[in-house]
N, C-alpha and C positions, 0 to 999 in steps of 0.2 A: 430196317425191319422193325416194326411195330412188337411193343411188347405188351402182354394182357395183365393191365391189371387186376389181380386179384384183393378185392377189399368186403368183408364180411361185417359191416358197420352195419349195426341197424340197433339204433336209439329210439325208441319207443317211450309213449308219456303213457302211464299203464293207468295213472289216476285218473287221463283223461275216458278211459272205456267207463268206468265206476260211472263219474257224476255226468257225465253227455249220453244222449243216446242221438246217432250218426246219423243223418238224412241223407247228405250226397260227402265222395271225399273227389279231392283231385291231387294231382302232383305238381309240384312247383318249384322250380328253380331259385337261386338266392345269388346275391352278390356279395362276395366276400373280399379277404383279402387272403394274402398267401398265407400269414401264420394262421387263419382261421381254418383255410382246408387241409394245412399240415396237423392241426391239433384234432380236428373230425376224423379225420382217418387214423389216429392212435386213440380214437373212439372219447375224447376227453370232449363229453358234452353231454347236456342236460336240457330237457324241455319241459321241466317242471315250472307252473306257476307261469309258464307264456302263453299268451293270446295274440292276437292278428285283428290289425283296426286297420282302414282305412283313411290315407290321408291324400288330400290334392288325386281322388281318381286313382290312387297306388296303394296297392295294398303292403303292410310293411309286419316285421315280428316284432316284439318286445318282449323283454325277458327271458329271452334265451341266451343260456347260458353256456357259452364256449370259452375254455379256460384260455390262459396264454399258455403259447408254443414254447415248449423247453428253450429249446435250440436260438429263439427269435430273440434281436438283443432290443436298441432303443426303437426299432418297427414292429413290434409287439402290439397287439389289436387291445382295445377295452373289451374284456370279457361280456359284458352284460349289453352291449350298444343295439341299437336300432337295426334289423337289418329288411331290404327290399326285397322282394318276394318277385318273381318274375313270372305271370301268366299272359296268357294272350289277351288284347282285350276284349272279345265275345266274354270269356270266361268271369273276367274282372266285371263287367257289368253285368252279367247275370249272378256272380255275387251279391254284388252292389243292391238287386232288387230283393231279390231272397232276404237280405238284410233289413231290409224296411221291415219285414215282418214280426211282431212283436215274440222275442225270448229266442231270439237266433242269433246265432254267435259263430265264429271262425276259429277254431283250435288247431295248435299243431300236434297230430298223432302219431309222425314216426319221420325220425332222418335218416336217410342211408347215403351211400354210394352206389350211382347206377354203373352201368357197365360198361358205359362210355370215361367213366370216374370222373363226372360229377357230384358234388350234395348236392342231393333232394330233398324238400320238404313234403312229407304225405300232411297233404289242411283238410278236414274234415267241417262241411257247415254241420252242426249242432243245437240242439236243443237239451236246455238242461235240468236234469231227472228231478222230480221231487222225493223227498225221502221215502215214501212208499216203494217208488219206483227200485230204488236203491236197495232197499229190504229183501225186496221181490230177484235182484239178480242175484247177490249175494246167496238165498234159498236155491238159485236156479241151480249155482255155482257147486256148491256143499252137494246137490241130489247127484249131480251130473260126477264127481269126484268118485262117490258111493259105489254108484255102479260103475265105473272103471275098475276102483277097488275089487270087486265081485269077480268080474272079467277074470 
């Protein structure tokens, strides 16, 4: 008998909403090892400071940061390593073109556990805000607070 995982993980880059603003997102799987998805599901992980590049046709992360697993002894992962992004390729090549276009970028904006319990990475193609822009949500943010407040 099958048992449900119950996992309430969800790692959000909050600094990414600030300086992107989001054209298309998709979901996408990752290749780990075992102490990486033990240490994501006691939620020890960070997507601050990571982007998604393109290498060899694959699209992969860098700088995401997954601590080591308490429990893991000399097969303990490198925190900070390279990790492979798993999309379909329709997906990966219509990336790929989107990309060419100048000030477009691939960000990671949120990891969870779906409910099959897998990590998922939500990647967001992006375009990145000028400081006006910036000012402008911020103002949107404070008005939108106000009136809740009132509420």
């Amino acid at each position: 008998m099958a048992t449900k995982i119950l996992n309430n993980v969800n790692i959000e880059n909050r600094r990414a909403k600030f300086d992107y603003q989001f054209i298309e997102k998709l979901v996408a799987g990752m290749v780990l090892t075992g102490t990486e998805i033990k240490s994501i599901r006691e939620g020890k992980a960070a997507l601050v400071d990571s982007y998604c590049y393109f290498r060899n046709s694959e699209l992969y992360i860098k700088n995401m940061h997954i601590a080591e697993y308490s429990e893991g002894t000399h097969y303990n992962h490198e925190p900070n390593r390279e990790r492979k992004l798993l999309l379909s390729k329709t997906e990966l090549n219509k990336l790929q073109k989107k990309l060419k276009d100048q000030g477009l970028t691939v960000i990671p904006v949120r990891l969870f556990i779906s409910q099959s319990g897998y990590a998922k990475l939500e990647i967001a193609l992006a375009k990145g805000k000028k400081e006006f822009d910036k000012r402008e949500s911020i103002k949107k943010r404070d008005t939108e607070r106000e009136i809740n407040r009132k509420l």
